[in-house]
N, C-alpha and C positions, 0 to 999 in steps of 0.2 A: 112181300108183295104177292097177289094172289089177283089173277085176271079167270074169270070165268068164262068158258070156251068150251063146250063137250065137242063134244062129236070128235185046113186038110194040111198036117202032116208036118217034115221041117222046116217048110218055107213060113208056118204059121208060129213059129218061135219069134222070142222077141228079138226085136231088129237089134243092128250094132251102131247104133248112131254116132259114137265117138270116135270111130277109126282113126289114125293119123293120115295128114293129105300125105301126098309122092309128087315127087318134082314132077312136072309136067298135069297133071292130075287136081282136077277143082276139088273142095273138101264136100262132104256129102251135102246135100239140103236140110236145113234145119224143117224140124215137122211142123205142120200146120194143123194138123187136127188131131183130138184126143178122141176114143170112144168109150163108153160104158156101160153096162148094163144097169138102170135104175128103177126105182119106183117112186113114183108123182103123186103128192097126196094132193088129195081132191078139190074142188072148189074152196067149198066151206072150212077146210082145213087150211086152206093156204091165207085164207084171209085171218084167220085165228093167228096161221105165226106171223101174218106182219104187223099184227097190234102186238104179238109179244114181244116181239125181237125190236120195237120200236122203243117198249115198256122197259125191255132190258138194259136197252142200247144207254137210256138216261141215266135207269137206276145204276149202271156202274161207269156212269161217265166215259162211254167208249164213243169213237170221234169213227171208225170204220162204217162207210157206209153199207146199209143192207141190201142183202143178194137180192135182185130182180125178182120175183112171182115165176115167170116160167123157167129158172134155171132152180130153184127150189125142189131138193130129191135127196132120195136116201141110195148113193152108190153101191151094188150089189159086186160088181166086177169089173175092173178094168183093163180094159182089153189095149192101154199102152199109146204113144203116140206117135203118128205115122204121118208120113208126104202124103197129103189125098187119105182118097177110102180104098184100102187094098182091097179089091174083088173077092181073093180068094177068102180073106177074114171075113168077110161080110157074109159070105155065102155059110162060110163056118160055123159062125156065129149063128145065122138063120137056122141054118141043121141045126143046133145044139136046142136054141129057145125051140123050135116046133116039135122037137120028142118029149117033150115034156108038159103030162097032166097035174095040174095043182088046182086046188079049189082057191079062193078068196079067202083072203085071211084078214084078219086086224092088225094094225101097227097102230099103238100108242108112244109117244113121245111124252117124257115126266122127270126129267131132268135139263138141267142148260148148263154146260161146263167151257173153259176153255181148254184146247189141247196143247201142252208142254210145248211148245217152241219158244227160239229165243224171242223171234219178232214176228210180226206179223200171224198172229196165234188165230186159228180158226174157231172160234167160237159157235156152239153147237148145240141144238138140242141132243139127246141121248135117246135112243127104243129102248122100253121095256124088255129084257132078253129072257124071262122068266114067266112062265104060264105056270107057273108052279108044281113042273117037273122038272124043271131045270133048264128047261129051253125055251124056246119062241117058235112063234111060225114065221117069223123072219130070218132067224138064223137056220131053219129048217128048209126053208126057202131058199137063202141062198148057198145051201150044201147041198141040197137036188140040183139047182143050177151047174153049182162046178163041176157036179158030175157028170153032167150033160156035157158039157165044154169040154171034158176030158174024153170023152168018146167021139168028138168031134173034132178032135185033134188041137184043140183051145187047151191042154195041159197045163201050158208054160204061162197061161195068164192067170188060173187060178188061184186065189188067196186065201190060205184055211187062217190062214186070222181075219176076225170081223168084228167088229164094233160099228155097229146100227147105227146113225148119228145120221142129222140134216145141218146141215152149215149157214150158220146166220146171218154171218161177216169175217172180218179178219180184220184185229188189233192188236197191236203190240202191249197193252194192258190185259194180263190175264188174270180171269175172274174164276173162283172156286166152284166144286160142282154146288148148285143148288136143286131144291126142289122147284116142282111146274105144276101147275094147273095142267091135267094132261091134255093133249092134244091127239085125237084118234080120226081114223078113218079105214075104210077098208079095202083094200090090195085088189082091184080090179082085172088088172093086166101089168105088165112091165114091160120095158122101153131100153131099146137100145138107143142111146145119144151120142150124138157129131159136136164134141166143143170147139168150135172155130179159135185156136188158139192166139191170145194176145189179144183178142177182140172181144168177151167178154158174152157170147153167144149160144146158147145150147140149142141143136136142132133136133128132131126127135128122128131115127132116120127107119125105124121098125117097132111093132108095138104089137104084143101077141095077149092075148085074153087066156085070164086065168077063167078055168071052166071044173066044177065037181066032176 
């Protein structure tokens, strides 16, 4: 198939949310909201992956329905899930994204894989991680990040393993990686996101511009 498309500190470690209750003592609050740091491809690119991911969805008979247009992103870091928006993470978070200069970069997507789980398998386009030095200015991108986050005292949420991907759907039918007509656009700014959990919501809650 071939669809044509161009274009602060310990309190900031991760919570313990499975404690055991104590007599007397209610068990914690389950959390409600997840955050993360992403990047949003752009108009005309969002519209590209929902004619692919639709194209897909037939050519391998998968019955999961596709992700919304504005929950459509490629997750850079995730910052874990919490009761509410902890203040102090927010703030942290803030420090980290605003010491950091980056220019705009390209993110191509050229693959669509599913990822190994038993059920419910997230099916995925793939980034390009290869400029042809061996890297990307995606994964370039999100290792300035974490470093940022580490001087911010965000240590404990960063992920030196990364695989670039945007998430289609989720089926329990998993499908081999193939090739894609690529899908590009270029990295404007990136977005910390509030997923209202259980509800199927992304809010965008900060958004800082990439500038040379």
């Amino acid at each position: 198939m071939a669809l044509s498309c161009a274009k602060r500190a310990s309190s900031l470690n991760k919570p313990m949310n499975d404690q055991p209750s104590l007599p007397g003592f209610d068990p914690p609050p389950k959390p409600t909201d997840s955050l993360f740091f992403a990047l949003v491809p752009d108009a005309a690119a969002i519209a590209c992956i929902e004619r692919l991911a639709q194209a897909l969805r037939s050519e391998h008979g998968l019955k999961g329905k596709a992700i919304d247009a504005p929950r459509l992103h490629v997750t850079l870091h995730h910052l874990g899930n919490h009761v509410g928006l902890p203040p102090a993470l927010l703030a942290a978070a803030s420090d980290a994204a605003q010491s950091i200069a980056a220019a705009p970069f390209p993110l191509m997507l050229d693959r669509a894989a599913s990822f190994p789980k038993p059920r419910n398998s997230p099916f995925v386009l793939l980034a390009n991680v290869d400029d042809g030095d061996g890297d990307s200015s995606v994964t370039a991108f999100h290792r300035t990040l974490g470093e940022a986050m580490k001087r911010a005292g965000l240590g404990a949420w960063v992920q030196s393993r990364f695989t670039p991907h945007l998430t289609l759907l989720y089926d329990d039918h998993r499908v081999a990686e193939q090739t894609i007509e690529p899908i590009q656009w270029t990295a404007h700014e990136f977005v910390l996101v509030r997923s209202l959990l259980g509800r199927g919501t992304h809010v965008p809650v900060m958004r800082w511009p990439l500038r040379a």
